[in-house]
C-alpha positions, -999 to +999 in steps of 0.1 A: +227-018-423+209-040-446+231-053-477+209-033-505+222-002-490+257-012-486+255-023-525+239+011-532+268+031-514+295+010-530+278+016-570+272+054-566+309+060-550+319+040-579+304+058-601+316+089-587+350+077-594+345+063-630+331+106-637+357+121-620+381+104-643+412+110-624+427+089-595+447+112-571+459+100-533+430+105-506+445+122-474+440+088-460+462+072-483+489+101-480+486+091-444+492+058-449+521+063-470+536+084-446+534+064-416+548+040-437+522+016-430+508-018-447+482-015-467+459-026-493+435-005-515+402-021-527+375-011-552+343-021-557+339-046-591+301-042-598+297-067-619+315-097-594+296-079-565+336-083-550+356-056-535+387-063-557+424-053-535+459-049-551+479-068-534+521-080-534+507-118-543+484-105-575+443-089-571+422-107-545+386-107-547+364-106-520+330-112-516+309-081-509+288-100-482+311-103-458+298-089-429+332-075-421+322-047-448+291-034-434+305-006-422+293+020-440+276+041-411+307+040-389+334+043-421+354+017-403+357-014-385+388-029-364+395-068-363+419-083-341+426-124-329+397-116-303+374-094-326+376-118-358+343-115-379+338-141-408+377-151-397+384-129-417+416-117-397+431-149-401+426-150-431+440-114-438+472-126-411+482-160-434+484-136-468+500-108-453+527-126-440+538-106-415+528-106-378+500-083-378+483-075-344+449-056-362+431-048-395+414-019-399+388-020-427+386+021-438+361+034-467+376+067-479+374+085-512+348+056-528+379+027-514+376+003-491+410+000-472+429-028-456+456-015-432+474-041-414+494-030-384+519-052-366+529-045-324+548-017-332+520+003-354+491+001-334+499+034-317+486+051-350+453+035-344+438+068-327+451+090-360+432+063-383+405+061-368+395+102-362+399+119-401+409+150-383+437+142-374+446+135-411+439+172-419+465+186-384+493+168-399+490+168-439 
């Protein structure tokens, strides 16, 4: 997918937010919440052309461009030690702090998520990754 239309997605779902005026949890993130699972909920800053994350350590600003983020048409991406684009999993594994075996990179409700799973999560994989399934057990 070519970058302009990435940049296009992230303003109008952005903008879609900013109207709607009210922030209430995406089924994803009540998923999330009730796996009890790490994870870290990004936005899209227009102006930095950074998807900005709240994180433990502060907000952490990440370059758009990252080709890790280009995952627009499939809604998410899955990086591991062996499927590493940009190294961004290592880098995502030293400020996590924990030992995580995958990120998943999920847009949802205008966010881009960062849901870190260690050996004993990665069984939830399947329900991440197939929105259905969010809807059978809400």
């Amino acid at each position: 997918m070519a970058e302009n239309d990435f940049l296009t997605f992230l303003v109008d779902e952005t903008l879609k937010l900013q109207k709607r005026g009210e922030e209430k949890l995406s089924s994803l993130e009540l998923k999330l919440s009730d796996y009890s699972l790490n994870f870290w909920k990004g936005e899209f800053i227009p102006q930095a052309q950074v998807l900005r994350f709240k994180t433990p350590m502060g907000a952490m600003d990440v370059p758009m461009n990252w080709s890790v983020f280009s995952c627009v048409d499939s809604d998410h991406r899955v990086l591991d030690k062996d499927n590493d684009m940009d190294n961004f999993f290592t880098v995502i594994k030293g400020a996590w702090k924990i030992p995580l075996e995958k990120v998943v990179i999920i847009h949802a409700d205008g966010f881009c998520y960062l849901v870190g799973l260690t050996h004993d999560q990665v069984g939830h994989l399947h329900d991440l990754l197939n929105p259905q399934e969010w809807l059978k057990t809400a």
